[in-house]
VONU-332001 format. One record per residue (C-alpha): residue number from 0; residue in three letters; x, y, z. Coordinates in steps of 0.1 Angstrom, whole numbers. Each point is the difference from the previous one (the first is absolute). Example, Ala and Ser with C-alpha at 12.3 -4.5 7.8 and 13.67 -1.06 7.14 Angstrom:
! residues 2
- n_res_x_y_z
- 0_Ala_123_-45_78
- 1_Ser_14_34_-7
This chain:
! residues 163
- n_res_x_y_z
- 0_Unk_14_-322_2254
- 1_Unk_-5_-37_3
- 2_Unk_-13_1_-36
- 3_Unk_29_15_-17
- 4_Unk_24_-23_18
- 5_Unk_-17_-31_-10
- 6_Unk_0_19_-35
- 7_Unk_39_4_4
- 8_Unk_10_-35_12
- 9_Unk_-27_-9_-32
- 10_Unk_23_16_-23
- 11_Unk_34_-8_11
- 12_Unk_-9_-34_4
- 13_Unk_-15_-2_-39
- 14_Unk_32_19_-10
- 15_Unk_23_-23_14
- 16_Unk_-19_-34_-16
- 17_Unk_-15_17_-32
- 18_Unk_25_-8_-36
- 19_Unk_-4_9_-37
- 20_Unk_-31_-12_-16
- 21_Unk_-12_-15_36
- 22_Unk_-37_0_1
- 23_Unk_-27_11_26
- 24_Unk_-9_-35_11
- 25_Unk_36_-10_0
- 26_Unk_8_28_20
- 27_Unk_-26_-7_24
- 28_Unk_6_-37_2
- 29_Unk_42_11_9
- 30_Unk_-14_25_25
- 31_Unk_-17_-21_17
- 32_Unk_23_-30_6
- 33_Unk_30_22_10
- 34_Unk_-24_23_24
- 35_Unk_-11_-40_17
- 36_Unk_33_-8_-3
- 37_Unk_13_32_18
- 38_Unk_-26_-2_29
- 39_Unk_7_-35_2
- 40_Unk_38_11_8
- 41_Unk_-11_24_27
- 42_Unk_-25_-31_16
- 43_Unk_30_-24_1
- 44_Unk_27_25_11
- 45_Unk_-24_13_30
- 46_Unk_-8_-41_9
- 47_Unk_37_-13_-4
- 48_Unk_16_28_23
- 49_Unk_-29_1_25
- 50_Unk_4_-38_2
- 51_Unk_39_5_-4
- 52_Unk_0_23_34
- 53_Unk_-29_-17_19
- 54_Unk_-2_-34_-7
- 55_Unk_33_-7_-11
- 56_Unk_-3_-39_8
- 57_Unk_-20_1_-30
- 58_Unk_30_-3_-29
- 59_Unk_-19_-25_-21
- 60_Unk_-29_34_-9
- 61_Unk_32_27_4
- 62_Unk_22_-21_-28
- 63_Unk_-31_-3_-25
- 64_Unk_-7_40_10
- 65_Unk_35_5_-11
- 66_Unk_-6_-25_-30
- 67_Unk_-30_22_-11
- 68_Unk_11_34_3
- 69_Unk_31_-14_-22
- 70_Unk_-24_-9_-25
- 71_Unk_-19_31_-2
- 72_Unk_25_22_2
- 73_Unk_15_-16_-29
- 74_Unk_-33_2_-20
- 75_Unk_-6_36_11
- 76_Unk_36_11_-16
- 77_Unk_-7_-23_-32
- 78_Unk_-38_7_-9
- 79_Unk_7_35_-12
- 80_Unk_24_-9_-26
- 81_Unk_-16_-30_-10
- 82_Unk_-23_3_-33
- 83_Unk_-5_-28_-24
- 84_Unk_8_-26_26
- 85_Unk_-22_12_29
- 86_Unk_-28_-23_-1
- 87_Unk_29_-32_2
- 88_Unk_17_17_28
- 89_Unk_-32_3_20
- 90_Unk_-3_-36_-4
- 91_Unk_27_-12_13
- 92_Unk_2_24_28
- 93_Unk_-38_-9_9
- 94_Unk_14_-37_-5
- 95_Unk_30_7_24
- 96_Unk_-20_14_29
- 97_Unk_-25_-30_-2
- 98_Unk_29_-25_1
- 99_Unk_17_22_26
- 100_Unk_-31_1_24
- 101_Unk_-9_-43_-4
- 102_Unk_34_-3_15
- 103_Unk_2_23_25
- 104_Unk_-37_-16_13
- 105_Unk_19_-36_-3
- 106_Unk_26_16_19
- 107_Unk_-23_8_27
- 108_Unk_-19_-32_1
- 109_Unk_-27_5_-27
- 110_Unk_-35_17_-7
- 111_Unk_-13_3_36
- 112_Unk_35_18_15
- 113_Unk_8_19_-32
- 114_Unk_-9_32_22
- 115_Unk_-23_7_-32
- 116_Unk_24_1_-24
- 117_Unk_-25_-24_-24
- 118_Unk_-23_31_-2
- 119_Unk_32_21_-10
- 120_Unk_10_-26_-21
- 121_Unk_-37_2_-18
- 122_Unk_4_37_-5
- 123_Unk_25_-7_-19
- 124_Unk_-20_-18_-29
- 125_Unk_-23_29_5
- 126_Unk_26_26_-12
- 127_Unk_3_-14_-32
- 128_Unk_-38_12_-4
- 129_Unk_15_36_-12
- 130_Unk_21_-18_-27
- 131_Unk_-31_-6_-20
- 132_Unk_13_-31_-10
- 133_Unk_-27_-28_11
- 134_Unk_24_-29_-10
- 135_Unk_32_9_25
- 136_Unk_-29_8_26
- 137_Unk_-18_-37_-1
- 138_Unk_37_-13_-5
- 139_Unk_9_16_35
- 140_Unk_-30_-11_13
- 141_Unk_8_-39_-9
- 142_Unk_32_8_15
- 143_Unk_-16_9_32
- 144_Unk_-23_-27_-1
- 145_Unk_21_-28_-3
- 146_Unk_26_14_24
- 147_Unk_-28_2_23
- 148_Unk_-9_-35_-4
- 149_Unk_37_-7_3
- 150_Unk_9_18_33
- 151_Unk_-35_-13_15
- 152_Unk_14_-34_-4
- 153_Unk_31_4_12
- 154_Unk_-10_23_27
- 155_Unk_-13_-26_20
- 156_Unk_33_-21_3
- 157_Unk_27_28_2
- 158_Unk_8_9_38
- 159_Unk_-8_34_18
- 160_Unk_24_30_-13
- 161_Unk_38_-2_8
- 162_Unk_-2_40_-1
């Protein structure tokens, strides 16, 4: 049962982000950043309205939530009908999430009450690992390093979170 359901989803999910002419590792490589970027969806939606209904105090975390999901739902929508320009999209939306995450830990006073959100931020670079493409992956990974060096500098000086 559980095996024919995984083998279902499988399929749909290749028939919704497979194209003419698109190859195996292609495939594969589109597969699996719209599968991270789907379950990345699911993590932020569950976090932003459990924080949203619980700890509602918190609206610097609940506005980037909203920020996120924004983002990914966008991408979710656009990757399947993206071909030629898919790797460039990626990019940028990898790029956007980064830059989107360094402020949202300045917002909140820097690296040590970011609530964690420098290991999200990191994961990030990590999901460009599927694109195959070892040049936008060290690029996002300079990115990340100098906007850590950044936000640790300022860190220090900016006050506690306004919320």
């Amino acid at each position: 049962m559980a095996k024919s359901l995984t083998s279902e989803i499988n399929h749909r999910v290749e028939k919704l982000l497979n194209y003419q002419g698109c190859g195996d590792a292609v495939l594969s490589s589109r597969k699996a950043l719209w599968l991270s970027t789907f379950f990345g969806f699911i993590h932020v939606f569950i976090l932003t309205f459990a924080f949203l209904f619980f700890v509602p105090e918190l609206t610097i975390l609940i506005r980037y939530g909203f920020t996120i999901l924004t983002i990914l739902t966008i991408t979710l929508i656009v990757i399947p009908f993206l071909k030629s320009l898919f790797n460039h999209y990626i990019t940028l939306h990898m790029l956007v999430l980064i830059l989107v995450t360094f402020y949202t830990i300045y917002q909140l006073g820097g690296i040590v009450t970011s609530a964690g959100l420098i290991v999200a931020c990191f994961s990030f670079v990590l999901f460009t690992i599927p694109m195959q493409r070892l040049s936008v992956t060290i690029f996002m990974l300079v990115v990340y390093s100098v906007l850590v060096v950044i936000i640790g500098f300022l860190g220090p000086s900016s006050q506690f979170p306004n919320r």
